[in-house]
C-alpha positions in Angstrom: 12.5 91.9 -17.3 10.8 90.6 -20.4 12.7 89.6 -23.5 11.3 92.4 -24.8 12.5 95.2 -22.4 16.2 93.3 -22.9 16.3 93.7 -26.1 15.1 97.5 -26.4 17.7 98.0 -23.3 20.5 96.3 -25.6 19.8 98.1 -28.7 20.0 101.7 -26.7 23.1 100.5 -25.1 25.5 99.5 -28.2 23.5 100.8 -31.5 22.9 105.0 -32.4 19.2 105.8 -32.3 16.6 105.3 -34.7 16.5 108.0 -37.6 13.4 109.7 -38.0 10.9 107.4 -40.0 13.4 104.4 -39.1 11.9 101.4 -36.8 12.1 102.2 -33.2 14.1 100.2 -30.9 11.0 98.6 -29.5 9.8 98.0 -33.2 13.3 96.2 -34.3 13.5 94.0 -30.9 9.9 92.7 -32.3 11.7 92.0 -35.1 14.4 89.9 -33.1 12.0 88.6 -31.1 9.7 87.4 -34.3 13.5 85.8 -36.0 13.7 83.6 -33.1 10.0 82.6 -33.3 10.5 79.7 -36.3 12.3 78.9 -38.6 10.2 80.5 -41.7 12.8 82.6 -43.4 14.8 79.7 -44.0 12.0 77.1 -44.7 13.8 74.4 -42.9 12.3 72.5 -40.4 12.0 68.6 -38.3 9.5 67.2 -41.3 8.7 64.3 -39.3 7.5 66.7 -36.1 5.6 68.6 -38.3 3.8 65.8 -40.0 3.2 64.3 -36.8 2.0 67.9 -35.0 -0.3 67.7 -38.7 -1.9 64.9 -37.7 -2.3 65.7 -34.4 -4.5 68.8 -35.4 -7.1 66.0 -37.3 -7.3 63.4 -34.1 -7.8 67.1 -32.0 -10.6 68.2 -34.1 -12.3 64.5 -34.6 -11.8 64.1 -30.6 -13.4 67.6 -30.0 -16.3 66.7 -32.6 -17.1 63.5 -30.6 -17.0 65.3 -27.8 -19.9 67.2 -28.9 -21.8 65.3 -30.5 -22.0 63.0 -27.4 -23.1 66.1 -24.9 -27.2 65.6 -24.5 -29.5 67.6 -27.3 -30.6 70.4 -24.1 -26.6 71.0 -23.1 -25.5 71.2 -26.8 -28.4 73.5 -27.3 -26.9 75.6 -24.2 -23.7 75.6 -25.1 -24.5 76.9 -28.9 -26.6 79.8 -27.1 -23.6 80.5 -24.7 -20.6 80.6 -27.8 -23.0 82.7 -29.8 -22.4 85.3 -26.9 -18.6 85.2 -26.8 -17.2 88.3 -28.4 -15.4 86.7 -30.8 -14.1 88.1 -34.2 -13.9 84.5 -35.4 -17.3 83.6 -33.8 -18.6 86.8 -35.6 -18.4 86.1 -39.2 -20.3 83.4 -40.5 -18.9 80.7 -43.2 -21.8 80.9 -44.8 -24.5 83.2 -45.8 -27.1 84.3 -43.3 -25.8 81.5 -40.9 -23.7 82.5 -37.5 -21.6 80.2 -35.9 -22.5 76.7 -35.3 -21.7 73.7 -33.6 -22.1 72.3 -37.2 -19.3 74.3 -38.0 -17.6 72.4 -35.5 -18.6 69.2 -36.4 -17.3 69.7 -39.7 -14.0 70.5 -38.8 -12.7 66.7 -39.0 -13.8 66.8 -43.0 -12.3 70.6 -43.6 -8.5 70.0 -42.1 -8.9 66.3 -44.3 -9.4 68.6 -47.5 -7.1 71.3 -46.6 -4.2 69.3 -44.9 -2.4 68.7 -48.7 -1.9 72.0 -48.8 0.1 71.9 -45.3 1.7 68.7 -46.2 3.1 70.4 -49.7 5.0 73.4 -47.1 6.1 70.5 -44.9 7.5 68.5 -48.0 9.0 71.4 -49.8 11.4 72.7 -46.8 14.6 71.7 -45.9 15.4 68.8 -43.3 16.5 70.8 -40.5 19.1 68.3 -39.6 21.8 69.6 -37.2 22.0 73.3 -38.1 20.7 75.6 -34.8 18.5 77.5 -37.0 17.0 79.8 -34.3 20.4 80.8 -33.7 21.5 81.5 -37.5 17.8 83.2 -37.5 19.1 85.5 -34.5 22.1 86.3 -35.8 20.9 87.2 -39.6 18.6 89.4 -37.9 21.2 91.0 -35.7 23.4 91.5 -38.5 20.4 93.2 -40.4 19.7 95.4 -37.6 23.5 96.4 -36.8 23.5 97.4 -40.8 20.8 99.7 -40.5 22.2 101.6 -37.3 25.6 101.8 -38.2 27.8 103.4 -41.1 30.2 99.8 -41.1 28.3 96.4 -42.2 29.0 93.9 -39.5 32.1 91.2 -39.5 31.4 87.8 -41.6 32.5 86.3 -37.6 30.9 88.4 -34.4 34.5 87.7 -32.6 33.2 88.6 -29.2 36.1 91.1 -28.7 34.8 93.3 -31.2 31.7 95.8 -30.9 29.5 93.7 -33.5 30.7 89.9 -31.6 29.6 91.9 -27.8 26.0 93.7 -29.4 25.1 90.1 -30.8 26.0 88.3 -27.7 23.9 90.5 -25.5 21.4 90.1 -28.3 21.5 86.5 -27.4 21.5 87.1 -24.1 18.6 89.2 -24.0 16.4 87.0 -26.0 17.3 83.8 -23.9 18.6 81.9 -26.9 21.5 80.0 -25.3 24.0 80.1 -28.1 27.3 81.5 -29.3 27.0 84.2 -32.0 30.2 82.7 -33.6 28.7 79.3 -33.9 26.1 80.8 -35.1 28.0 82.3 -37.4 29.4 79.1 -38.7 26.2 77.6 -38.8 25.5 80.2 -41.6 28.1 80.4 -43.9 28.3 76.3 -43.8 24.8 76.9 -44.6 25.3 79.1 -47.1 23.5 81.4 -45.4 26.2 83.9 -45.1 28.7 84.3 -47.7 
């Protein structure tokens, strides 16, 4: 079963349906699915990994540039013909006017990521070390909580105790999404945080 079906199937089992014009339980295991994805809501992350993953992005494009400027003029020329077939939104809509896509477009790659990589480095430099917090966790569990709020008439416990309704929803919520962690760490994570108050 995907994470997907696991979460819809926990969400029918311990929460009251969806209220007309509310988000279906597919749409709100999406949205577990998508607090698991990255840290973004909490702007944290490993700044060194990301610099690092940055850079790695440059040396990909230079090596992929090299690449094809080295193939012979008649292959280069064949490959151009064959990409401009692909049906690609992104091969679709030139960067410029009146010109399609290009293996100078490619070429140029190296010089456009050198010019717009500040602006990556600034997000990278502005978040919070992610140190030893399990943020995907404290993600999951803000998300549960937000979920549990909207589907029942009680707000859910500072702690998921997992002898409690809320502690046995988020644990299957866990569970389902294949995030091995205690909601109650989790928990503590947060409000050390300051996540949850």
């Amino acid at each position: 079963m995907s994470a997907q079906a696991a979460l819809e199937a926990v969400i029918a089992e311990h929460l009251p349906a969806a209220r007309d014009g509310a988000p279906s339980d597919a749409d709100e295991a999406l949205l577990l699915r998508l607090a698991i994805v990255g840290n973004g809501r909490f702007k944290v992350m490993d700044k060194a990994k990301e610099l690092a993953r940055l850079a790695d992005v440059h040396l990909a494009a230079t090596a992929l540039r090299n690449a094809l400027d080295s193939l012979d003029l008649n292959a280069r020329h064949a490959l151009t013909q064959a990409a401009m077939a692909v049906p690609s939104r992104a091969l679709r809509q030139p960067r410029r006017a009146g010109g399609g896509f290009t293996f100078a477009d490619v070429l140029d790659l190296p010089e456009v990521l050198r010019h717009a990589a500040p602006a990556a480095r600034e997000v990278i430099q502005a978040a919070s070390e992610a140190g030893g917090t399990k943020w995907r966790a404290v993600s999951l569990l803000m998300a549960t909580r937000e979920l549990w709020a909207r589907r029942q008439p009680k707000p859910p416990p500072r702690h998921p105790n997992p002898a409690t309704r809320f502690g046995r929803f988020a644990q299957d919520v866990f569970d389902a999404a294949g995030l091995d962690a205690k909601p109650k760490h989790a928990a503590a994570a947060a409000i050390e945080a300051g996540v949850l108050s």
